[in-house]
C-alpha positions as CSV (number, residue, x, y, z in Angstrom):
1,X,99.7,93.4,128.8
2,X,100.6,91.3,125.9
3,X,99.9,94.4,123.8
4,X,102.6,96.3,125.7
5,X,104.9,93.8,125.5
6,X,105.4,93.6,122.2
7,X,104.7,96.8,121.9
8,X,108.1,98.0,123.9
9,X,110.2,95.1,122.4
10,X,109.0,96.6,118.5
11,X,110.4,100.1,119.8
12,X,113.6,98.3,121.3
13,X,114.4,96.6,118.5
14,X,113.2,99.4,115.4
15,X,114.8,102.3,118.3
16,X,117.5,103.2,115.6
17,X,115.7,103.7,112.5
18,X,113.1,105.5,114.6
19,X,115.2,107.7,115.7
20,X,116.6,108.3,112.1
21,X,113.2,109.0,110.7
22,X,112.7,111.5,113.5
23,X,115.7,113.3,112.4
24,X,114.9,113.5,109.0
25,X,111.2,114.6,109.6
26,X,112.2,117.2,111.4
27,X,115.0,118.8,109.1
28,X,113.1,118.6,106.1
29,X,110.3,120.2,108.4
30,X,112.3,123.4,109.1
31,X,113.9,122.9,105.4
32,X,110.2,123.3,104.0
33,X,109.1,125.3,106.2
34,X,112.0,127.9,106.4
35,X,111.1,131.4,104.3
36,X,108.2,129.4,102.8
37,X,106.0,132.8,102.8
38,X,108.6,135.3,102.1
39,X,111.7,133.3,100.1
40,X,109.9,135.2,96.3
41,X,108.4,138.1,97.8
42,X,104.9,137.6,95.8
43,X,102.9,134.4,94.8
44,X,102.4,133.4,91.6
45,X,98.7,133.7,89.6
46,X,98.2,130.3,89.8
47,X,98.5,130.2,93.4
48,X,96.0,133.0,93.9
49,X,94.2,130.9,91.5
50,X,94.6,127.9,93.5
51,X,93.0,129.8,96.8
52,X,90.3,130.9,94.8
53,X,89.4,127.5,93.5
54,X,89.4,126.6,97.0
55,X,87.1,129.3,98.3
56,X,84.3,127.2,99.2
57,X,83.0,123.6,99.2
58,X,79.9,124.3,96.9
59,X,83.0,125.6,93.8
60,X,84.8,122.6,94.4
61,X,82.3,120.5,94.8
62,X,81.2,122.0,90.7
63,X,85.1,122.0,89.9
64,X,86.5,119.0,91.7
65,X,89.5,118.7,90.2
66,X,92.5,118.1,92.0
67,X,89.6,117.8,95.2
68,X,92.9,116.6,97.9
69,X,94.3,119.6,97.4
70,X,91.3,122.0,97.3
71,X,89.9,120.5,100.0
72,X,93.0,120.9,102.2
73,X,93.5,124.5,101.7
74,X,89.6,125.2,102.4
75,X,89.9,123.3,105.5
76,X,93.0,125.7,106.2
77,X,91.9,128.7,105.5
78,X,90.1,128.8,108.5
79,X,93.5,129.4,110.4
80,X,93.9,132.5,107.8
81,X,91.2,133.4,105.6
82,X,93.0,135.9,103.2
83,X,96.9,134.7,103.2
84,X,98.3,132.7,100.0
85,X,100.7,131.2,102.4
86,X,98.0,128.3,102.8
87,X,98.1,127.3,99.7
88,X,102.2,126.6,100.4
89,X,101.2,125.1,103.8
90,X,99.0,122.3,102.4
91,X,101.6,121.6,99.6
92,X,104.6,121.2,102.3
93,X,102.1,118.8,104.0
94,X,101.7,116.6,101.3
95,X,105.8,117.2,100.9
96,X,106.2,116.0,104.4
97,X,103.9,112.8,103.5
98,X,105.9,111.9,100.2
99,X,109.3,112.0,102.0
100,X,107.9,109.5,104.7
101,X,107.0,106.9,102.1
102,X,109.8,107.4,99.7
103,X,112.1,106.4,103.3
104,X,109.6,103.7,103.7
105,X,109.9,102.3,100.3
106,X,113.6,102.6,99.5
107,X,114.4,101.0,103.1
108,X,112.0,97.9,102.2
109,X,113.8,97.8,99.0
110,X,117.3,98.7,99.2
111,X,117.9,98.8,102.8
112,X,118.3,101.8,105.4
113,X,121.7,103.1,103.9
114,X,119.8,103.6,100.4
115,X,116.6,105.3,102.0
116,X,118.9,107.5,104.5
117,X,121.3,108.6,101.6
118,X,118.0,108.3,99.0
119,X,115.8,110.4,101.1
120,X,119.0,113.2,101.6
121,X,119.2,113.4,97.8
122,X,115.1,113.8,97.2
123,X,114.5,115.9,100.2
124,X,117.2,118.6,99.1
125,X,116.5,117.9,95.3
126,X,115.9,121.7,93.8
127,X,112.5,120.0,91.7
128,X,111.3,118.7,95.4
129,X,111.1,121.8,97.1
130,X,110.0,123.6,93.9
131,X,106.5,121.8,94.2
132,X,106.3,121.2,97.7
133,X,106.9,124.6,98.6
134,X,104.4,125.8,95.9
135,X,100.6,126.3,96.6
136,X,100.1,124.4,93.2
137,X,98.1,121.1,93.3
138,X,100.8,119.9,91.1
139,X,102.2,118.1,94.3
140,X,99.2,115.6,94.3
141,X,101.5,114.0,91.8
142,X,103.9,112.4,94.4
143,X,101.0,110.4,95.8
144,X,101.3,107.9,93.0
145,X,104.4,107.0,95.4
146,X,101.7,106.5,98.2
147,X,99.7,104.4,95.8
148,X,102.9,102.2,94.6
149,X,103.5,102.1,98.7
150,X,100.1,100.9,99.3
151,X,100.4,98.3,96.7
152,X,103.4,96.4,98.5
153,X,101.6,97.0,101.7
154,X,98.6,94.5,100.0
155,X,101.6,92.5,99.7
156,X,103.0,92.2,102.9
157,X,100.0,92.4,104.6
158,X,96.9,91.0,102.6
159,X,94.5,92.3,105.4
160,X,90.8,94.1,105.0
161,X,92.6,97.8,106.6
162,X,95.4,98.3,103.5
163,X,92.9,97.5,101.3
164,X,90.4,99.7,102.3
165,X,93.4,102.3,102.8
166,X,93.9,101.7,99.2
167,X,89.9,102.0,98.1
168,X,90.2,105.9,100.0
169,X,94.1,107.1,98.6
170,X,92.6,105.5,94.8
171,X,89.4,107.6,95.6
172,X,91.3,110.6,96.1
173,X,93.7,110.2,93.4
174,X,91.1,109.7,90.8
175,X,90.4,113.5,90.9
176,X,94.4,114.4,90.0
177,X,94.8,114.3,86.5
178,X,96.6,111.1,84.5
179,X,96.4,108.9,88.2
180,X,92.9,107.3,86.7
181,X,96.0,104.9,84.5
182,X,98.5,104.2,87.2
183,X,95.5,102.9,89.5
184,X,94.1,100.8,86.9
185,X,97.5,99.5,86.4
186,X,97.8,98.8,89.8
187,X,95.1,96.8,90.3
188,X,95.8,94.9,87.4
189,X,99.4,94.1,89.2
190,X,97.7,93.1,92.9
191,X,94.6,91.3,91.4
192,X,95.7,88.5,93.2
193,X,96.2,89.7,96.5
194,X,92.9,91.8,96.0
195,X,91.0,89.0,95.2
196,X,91.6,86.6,97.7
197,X,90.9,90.0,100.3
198,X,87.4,90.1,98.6
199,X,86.6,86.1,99.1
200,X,87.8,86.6,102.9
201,X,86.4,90.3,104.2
202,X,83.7,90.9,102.0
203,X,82.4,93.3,104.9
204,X,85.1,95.8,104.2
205,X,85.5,95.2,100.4
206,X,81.8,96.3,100.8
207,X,82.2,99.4,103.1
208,X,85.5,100.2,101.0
209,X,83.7,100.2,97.7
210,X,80.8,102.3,99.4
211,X,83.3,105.1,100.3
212,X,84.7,105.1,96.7
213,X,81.5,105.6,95.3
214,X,80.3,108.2,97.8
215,X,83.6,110.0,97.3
216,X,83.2,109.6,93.2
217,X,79.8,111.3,93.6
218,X,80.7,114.3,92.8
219,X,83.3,113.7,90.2
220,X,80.6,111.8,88.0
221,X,78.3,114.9,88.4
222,X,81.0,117.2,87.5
223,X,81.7,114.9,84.4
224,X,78.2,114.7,83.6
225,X,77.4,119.0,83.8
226,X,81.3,119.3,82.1
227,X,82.0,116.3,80.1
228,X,85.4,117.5,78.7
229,X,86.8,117.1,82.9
230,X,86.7,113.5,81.4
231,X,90.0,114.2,79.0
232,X,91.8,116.5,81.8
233,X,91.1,112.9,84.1
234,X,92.5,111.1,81.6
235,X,95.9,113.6,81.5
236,X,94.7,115.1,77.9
237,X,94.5,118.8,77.7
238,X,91.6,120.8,78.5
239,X,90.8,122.1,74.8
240,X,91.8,120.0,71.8
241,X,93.5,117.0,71.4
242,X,97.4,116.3,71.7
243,X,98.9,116.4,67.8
244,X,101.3,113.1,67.4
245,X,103.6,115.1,65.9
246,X,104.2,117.5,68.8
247,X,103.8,115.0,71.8
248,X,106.4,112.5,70.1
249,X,108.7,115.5,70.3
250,X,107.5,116.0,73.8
251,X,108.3,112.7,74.6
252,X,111.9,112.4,73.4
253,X,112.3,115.8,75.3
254,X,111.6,114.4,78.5
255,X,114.8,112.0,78.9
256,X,116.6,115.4,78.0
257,X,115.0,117.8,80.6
258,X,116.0,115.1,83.2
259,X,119.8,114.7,82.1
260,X,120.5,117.8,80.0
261,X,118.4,120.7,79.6
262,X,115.7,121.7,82.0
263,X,112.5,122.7,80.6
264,X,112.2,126.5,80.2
265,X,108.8,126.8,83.4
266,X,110.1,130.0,85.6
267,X,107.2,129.2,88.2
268,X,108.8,125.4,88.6
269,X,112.5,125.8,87.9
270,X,115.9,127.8,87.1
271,X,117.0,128.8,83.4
272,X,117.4,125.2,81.6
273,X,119.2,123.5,84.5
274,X,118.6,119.4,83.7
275,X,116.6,118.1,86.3
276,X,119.5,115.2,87.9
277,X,122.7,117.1,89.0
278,X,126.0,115.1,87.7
279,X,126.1,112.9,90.8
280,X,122.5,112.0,90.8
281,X,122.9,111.0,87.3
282,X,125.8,109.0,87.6
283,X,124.0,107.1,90.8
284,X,121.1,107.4,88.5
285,X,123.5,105.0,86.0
286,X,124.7,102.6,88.4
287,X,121.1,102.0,90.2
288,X,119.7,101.7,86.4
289,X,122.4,99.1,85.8
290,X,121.5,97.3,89.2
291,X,117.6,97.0,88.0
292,X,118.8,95.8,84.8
293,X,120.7,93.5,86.3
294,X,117.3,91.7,88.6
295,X,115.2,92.3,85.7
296,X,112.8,89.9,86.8
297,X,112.5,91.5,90.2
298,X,108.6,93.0,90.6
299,X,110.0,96.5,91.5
300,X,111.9,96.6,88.3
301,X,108.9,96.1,85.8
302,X,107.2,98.7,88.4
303,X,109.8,101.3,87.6
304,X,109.5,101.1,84.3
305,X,106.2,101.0,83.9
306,X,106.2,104.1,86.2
307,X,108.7,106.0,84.1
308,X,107.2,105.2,80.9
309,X,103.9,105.3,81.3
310,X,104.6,108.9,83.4
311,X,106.6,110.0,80.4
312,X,103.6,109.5,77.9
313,X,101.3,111.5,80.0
314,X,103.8,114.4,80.2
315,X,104.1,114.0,76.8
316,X,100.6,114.9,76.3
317,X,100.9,118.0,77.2
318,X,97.4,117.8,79.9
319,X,97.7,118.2,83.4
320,X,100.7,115.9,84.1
321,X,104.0,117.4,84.5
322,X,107.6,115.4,85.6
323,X,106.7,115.9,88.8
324,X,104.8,112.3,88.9
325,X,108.0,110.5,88.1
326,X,110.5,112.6,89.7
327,X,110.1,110.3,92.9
328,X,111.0,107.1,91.3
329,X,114.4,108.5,89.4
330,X,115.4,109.3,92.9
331,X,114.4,105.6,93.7
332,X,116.9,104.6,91.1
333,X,119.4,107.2,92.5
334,X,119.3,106.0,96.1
335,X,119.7,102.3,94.9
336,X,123.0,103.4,92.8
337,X,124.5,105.1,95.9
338,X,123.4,102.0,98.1
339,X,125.3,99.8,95.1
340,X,128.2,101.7,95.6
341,X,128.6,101.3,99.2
342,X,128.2,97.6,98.7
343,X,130.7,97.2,96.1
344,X,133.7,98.8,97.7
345,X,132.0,96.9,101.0
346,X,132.5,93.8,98.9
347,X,136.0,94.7,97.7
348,X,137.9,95.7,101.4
349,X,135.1,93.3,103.2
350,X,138.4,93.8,106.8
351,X,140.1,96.7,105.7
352,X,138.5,99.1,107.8
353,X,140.1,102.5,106.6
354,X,139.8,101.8,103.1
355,X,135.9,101.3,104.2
356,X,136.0,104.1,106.0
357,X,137.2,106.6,103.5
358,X,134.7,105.0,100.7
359,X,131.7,106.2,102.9
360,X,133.2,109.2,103.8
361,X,134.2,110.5,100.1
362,X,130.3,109.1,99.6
363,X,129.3,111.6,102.4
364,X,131.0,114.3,100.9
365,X,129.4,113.7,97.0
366,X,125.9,113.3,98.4
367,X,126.4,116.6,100.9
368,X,128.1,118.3,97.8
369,X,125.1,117.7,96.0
370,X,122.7,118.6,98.3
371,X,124.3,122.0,99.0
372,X,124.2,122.3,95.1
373,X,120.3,121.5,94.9
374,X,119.6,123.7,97.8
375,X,121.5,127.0,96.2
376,X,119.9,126.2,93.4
377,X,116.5,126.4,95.2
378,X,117.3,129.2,97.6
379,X,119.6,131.7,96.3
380,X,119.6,131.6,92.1
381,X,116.2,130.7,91.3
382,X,114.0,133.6,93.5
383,X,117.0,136.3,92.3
384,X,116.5,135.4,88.9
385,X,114.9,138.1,87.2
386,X,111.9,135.4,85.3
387,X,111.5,134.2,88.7
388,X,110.7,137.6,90.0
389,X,108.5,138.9,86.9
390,X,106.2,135.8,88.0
391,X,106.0,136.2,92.0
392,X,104.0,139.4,91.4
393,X,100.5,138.7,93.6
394,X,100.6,140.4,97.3
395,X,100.4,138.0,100.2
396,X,97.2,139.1,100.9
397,X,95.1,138.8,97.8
398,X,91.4,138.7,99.0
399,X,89.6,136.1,97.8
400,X,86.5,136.5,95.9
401,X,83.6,134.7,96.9
């Protein structure tokens, strides 16, 4: 009875942002889901590769990289055994699960005008729906968002289920390329709140570190039978070794494909189009200067360790693309447009018009540049003629066995 009690009051009380959540799953539902099978006409080869490399549980189990993924279009091809739309299907899914925690996050750090506005920016964001609605495992790379979530839930909470919650997403993560750093930085960062978890619930620090192992079974096998799967892991390429040369180049390129000029990848994006629109990059300024501002603030030195350490790995030129700190840019975005807000709040704190036509000329940039992201996505890039020279494969490539 007690149970229910609370239970109701929680909804009472949390019946607004609830609601808002609601509304937002299911728009970017129908927005990820609308013309997700037909919207380039063909699939790309490395989707048909992706639905072959997730044929059947003894190839992945030999090949388990990028296993969340793999394992998530096996389970679904059961619904559809010989469509490549599955492959889009489990990549909108883990779309759907990276907008949840990105609304989570930016409303436990900025507040629920920043995750509202935030979340509107991300969601419609052209590079968004270019990996979520692709059947490329390239959109395991949001989950470091889940992991940096999980972290502040050890936090919050210091309890034996986030930290076994943690021991599975870290388990899963260690098969994406380049995540093996970020989750040994992020223990580093919550060794406290780990440790004290391991002197109080030993049980489930025991059962959790039993599941990792068992779930890391067949990544050590694979590395033992293939030991260069270690450097793809690790973010390094496949064959060879990154020159210093080249990935310091790579590296100075990757601030300019975000504000500039877009990196030239047909299957991922439009012409050279820079990643951030000119509103996103001039929220992108002001929630930069508002970071700078609480340096000492633990999300700050999470950011930048995010962004800099993602920017090495991309520069590397292995299996980690900008995708991984795409999410946290946006972080910085939605805290700019919550800054704004505040400030003119702050300057006409009675005067209600003038408060009134601040958020409404808001509304209108962030609508103005969702519109922008979303023709972007929907109209110029499938008509463009590289687009179409890549979308060549027939919905219904059988899969070889």
């Amino acid at each position: 009875m007690k149970v229910t009690l609370r239970f109701s009051d929680w909804t009472k009380a949390q019946w607004q942002p609830l609601a808002l959540y609601g509304l937002l799953v299911i728009a970017f539902g129908w927005l990820l889901w609308w013309q997700l099978g037909t919207l380039t006409g063909g699939y790309s080869g490395n989707e048909a590769q992706s639905i072959q490399a997730s044929s059947s549980l003894k190839y992945i189990f030999h090949h388990p990289l990028n296993a969340p993924h793999t394992l998530l279009v096996n389970g679904l091809l059961h619904i559809n055994q010989h469509n490549l739309i599955i492959t889009r299907l489990t990549s909108v899914i883990f779309g759907l699960l990276t907008l949840s925690i990105f609304y989570w996050l930016v409303r436990y750090w900025h507040g629920q005008r920043s995750a509202f506005f935030g979340t509107l920016l991300f969601g419609t964001s052209a590079w968004f729906l270019h990996t979520a609605r692709l059947g490329t495992p390239d959109v395991l790379l949001f989950m470091l968002l889940a992991l940096t979530a999980c972290a502040i839930w050890l936090k919050q909470k210091p309890g034996p289920w986030p930290l076994f919650i943690s021991f599975v997403l870290a388990a899963g993560l260690l098969y994406v390329p380049g995540m093996i750093w970020f989750i040994g930085a992020g223990i580093l960062w919550r060794w406290k709140s780990i440790d004290k978890i391991f002197n109080k619930q030993l049980w489930m620090v025991s059962l959790g570190a039993l599941i990792l192992l068992a779930t890391l079974t067949p990544l050590g096998w694979a590395i033992f039978k293939s030991p260069d799967l270690a450097k793809q892991i690790a973010g390094l390429p496949a064959t060879g070794w990154p020159d210093p040369w080249a990935s310091a180049r790579a590296l100075l390129q990757v601030p300019v494909h975000i504000f500039f000029r877009g990196p030239f990848t047909p299957e991922h994006w439009l012409a050279r189009i820079p990643l951030l629109d000119a509103f996103a990059t001039a929220m992108f300024g002001l929630g930069g200067y508002l970071y700078l501002k609480h340096f000492g603030l633990a999300r700050t030195k999470v950011l930048i360790a995010v962004l800099v350490l993602g920017a090495v790995l991309v520069a590397l030129g292995g299996g980690v693309s900008l995708t991984v700190i795409v999410p946290f840019l946006f972080i910085m975005v939605a805290a700019g447009v919550g800054f704004m807000l505040d400030r003119w709040w702050t300057v006409f704190p009675r005067n209600i018009i003038a408060q009134s036509v601040g958020a409404g000329l808001i509304c209108i940039a962030v609508l103005a540049s969702c519109w922008y992201a979303l023709r972007h996505y929907y109209v110029a890039w499938p008509n463009a003629s590289t687009t179409r020279a890549i979308f060549v494969v027939p919905p219904s490539d059988t899969i070889k066995r």
